[in-house]
Every structure is written in C-alpha cells, then in structure tokens.
N, C-alpha and C positions, 0 to 999 in steps of 0.2 A: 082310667083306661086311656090309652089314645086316641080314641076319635075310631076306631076299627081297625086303627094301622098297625099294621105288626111292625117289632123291631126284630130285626135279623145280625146277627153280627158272624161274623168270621173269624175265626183263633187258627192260626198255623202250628200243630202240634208238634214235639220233637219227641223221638225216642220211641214210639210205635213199631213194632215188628210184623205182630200177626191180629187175628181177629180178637182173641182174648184180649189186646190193648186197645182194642179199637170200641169194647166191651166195656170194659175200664173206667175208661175216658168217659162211654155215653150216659154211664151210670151216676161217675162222678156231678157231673155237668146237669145229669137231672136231678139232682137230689137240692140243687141250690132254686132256692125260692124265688121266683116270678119265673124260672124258666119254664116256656111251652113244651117244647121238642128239641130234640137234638140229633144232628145227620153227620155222622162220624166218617170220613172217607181216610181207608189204611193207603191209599195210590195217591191221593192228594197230598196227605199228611194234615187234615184240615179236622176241626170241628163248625157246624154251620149251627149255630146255636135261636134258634125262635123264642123271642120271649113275650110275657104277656103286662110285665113292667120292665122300665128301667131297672137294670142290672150291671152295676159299675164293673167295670172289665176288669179290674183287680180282685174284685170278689169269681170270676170266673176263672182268671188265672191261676190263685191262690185254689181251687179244687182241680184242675187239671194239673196242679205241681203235688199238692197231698194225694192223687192217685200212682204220685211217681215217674210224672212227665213232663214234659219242657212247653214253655206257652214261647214260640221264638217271635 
C-alpha cells in the first residue's frame, strides 16, 4: 500500500453525451484492478479515478477506449 495515501488521477474523456456514458465509463474504469472509486463528470468531460495501487495510465486508457470512448 502507500503509506494511507491515496493516488488520484485525472483522465479527460472524449465522446460522452449523456448520463448512460458517463455510466459506461464509471463501469468500465471500475472493473480494472487496484481501482478504488471512480467520479465521472458528463460537464467536465473528466473521469477522477481513486486508486488503492498503482495503476499504469495505459491500462486505464485502454478501458475507457474498449467502453467506446476517447482518453484525450
């Protein structure tokens, strides 16, 4: 673990319309191992991802592009 610290990262999503993708996304994004939580904003265009390991940002891109959407 990290010492209690959480790691947080921020993804800029492309291609989101409505809540169903924003849905999508949150699913996708939880389904990949060490992630905590995940806070999908459809006005931002963001995913704010918490994790409870390191989580190489390619393996989180690479599930929000297999859900159908764009990591910009």
């Amino acid at each position: 673990m990290f010492g209690g610290n959480k790691i947080v990262k921020t993804l800029n999503i492309e291609g989101m319309s409505c809540m169903h993708c924003v849905k999508k996304v949150e699913t996708a994004l939880k389904e990949v191992k060490g992630v905590k939580s995940v806070k999908v904003s459809l006005e931002n265009k963001t995913a704010e991802v918490t994790l409870k390991e390191d989580v190489d940002d390619n393996v989180l891109k690479k599930a929000v592009e297999d859900a159908g959407y764009e990591v910009a």
